[in-house]
N, C-alpha and C positions, 0 to 999 in steps of 0.2 A: 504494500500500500504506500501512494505516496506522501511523501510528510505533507502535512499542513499549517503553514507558519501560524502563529496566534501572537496577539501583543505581546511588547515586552513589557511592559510593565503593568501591575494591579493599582490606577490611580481612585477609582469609586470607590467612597466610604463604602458603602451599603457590600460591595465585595469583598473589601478588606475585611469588614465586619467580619460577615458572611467564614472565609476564609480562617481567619485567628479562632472563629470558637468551632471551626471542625473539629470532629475526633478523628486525628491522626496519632494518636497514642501508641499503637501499633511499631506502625515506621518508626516514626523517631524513636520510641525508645530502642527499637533496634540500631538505627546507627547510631546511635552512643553507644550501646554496647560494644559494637562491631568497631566505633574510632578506640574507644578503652582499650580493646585489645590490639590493634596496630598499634597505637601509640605507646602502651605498655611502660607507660610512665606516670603513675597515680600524682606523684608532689611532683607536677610538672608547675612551675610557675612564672615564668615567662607569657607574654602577650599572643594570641591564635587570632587567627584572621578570618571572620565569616563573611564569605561571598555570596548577597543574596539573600540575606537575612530574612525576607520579610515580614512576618511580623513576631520575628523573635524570640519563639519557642526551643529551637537549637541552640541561637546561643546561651538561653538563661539554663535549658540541661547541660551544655560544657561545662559554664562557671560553678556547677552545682556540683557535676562530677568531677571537677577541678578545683578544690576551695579556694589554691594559692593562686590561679591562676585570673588574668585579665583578656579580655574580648575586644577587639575591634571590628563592630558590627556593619555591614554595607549594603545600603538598600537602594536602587536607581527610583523609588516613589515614595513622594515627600509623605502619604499620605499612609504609606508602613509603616516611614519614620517615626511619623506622629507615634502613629499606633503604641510602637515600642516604646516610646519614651512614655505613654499615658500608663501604658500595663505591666510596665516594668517595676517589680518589688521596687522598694529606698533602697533595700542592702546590695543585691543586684545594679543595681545603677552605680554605685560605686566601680564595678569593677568592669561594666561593659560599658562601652562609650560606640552609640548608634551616628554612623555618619552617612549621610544623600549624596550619591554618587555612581553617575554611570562608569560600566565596562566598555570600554578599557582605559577611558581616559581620567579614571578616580586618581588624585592623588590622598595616599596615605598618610597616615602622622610616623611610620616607620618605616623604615628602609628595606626591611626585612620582619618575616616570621618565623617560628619556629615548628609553627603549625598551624596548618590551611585548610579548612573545609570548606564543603559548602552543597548545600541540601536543595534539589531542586527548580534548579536556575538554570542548569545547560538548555533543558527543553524552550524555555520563553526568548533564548539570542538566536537571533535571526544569523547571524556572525556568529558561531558558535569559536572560534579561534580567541575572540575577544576574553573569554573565560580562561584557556590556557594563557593566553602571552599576560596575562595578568597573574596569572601562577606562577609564570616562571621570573617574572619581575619582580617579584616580592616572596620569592623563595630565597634561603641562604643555603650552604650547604648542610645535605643534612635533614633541611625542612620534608619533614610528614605532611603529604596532601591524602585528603579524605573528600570523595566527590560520590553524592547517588542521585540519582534522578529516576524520571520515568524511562521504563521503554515501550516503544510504537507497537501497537501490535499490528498484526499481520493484514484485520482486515474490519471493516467500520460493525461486522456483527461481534468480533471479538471486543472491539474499544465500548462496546451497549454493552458485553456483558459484562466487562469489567465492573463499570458504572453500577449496575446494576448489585451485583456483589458487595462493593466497596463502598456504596456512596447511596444507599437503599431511602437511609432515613435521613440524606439530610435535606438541605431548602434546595428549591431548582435552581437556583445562583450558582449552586455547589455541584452540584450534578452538573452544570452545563461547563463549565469550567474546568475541571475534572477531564469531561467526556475530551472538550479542546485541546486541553493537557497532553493525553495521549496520541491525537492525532499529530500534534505539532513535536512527541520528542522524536530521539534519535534511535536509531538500533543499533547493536553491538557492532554492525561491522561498518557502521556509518562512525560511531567514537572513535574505534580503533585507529580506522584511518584519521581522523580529526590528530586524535595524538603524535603519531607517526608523522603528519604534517607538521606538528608543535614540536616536535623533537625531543617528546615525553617518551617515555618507557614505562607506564606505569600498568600495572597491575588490573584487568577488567573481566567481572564477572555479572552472570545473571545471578541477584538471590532472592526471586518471587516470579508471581508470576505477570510482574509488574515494574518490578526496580532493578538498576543496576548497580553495582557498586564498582566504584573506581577509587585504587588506591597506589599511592607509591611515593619514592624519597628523593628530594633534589640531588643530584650531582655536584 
């Protein structure tokens, strides 16, 4: 099936909304588990870089499973930003700091990370390079990058029944978004090559029947 681009950015409240109170409890907690174990550095405390933030649920499980550690959060819609900075605990806010800014031309407050994730962003860049050359810009040697997204499925009855499956009970905002989501991500052999173009070697696998996971360590 062929991709289907969808905006890059979530600017409507009402989807925002919509979006931050899904249950996604599932996923995320699995990539945090799944970063825990790459990363395999519990009192890591150094600054991690989330690509894509938006509305800030990943970063506030890092900081959580990270106590020592600090966030710098990156959302290209002002209106995520908002978001996170309204829902964001006081204690949490201390240690993540949410900044508005498009891929690839965000500048950072650091030169380098020590670790980079970023949950769900590949599929909405129409430019999908814009996400790696930003990886590798702001990788040091050494840097842990942690990437999952959706994958496309095969064909528009499989991406219904996803929906269907995954997204049964929530508002049709969510549902329809969702449904966009998979049509517009990538497939395994569409990333791979993306990488291979970015001069990455990292690490990709399917772990659903829905997401990929992408991992690997700067040079």
């Amino acid at each position: 099936m062929k991709r289907l681009p969808e905006p890059e950015l979530m600017e409507d409240h009402a989807q925002v909304k919509a979006y931050a109170k899904a249950d996604f409890e599932i996923p995320h907690y699995q990539f945090i588990e799944r970063l825990k174990l790459f990363i395999n550095k519990p009192q890591f405390s150094g600054t991690a870089l989330d690509l894509g933030c938006g509305p800030g649920d990943i970063s506030c499980r890092f900081a959580k499973a990270f106590p020592l550690s600090k966030v710098h959060a990156v959302d290209g819609s002002e209106a995520m930003i908002d978001y996170c900075k309204l829902s964001t605990s006081r204690e949490l806010k201390t240690r993540i700091r949410f900044i508005l800014g498009m891929l690839p031309d965000v500048i950072l407050p650091q030169s380098g990370y020590e670790i980079i994730f970023c949950n769900s962003l590949l599929h909405h860049l129409h430019d999908p390079q814009g996400l790696w050359q930003v990886i590798k810009k702001y990788s040091r040697q050494g840097t842990r990058v942690v990437v999952m997204d959706l994958l496309r499925p095969d064909c528009l009855e499989s991406a219904q029944k996803l929906v269907k499956t995954y997204a049964l009970d929530e508002p049709e905002i969510l549902k329809r978004d969702f449904y966009y989501s998979l049509l517009a991500a990538y497939t395994l052999p569409e990333i791979k090559k993306q990488l291979t173009q970015a001069g990455l070697n990292f690490f990709v696998e399917q772990i659903s029947d829905r997401h990929v996971f992408i991992t690997g360590i700067a040079p």
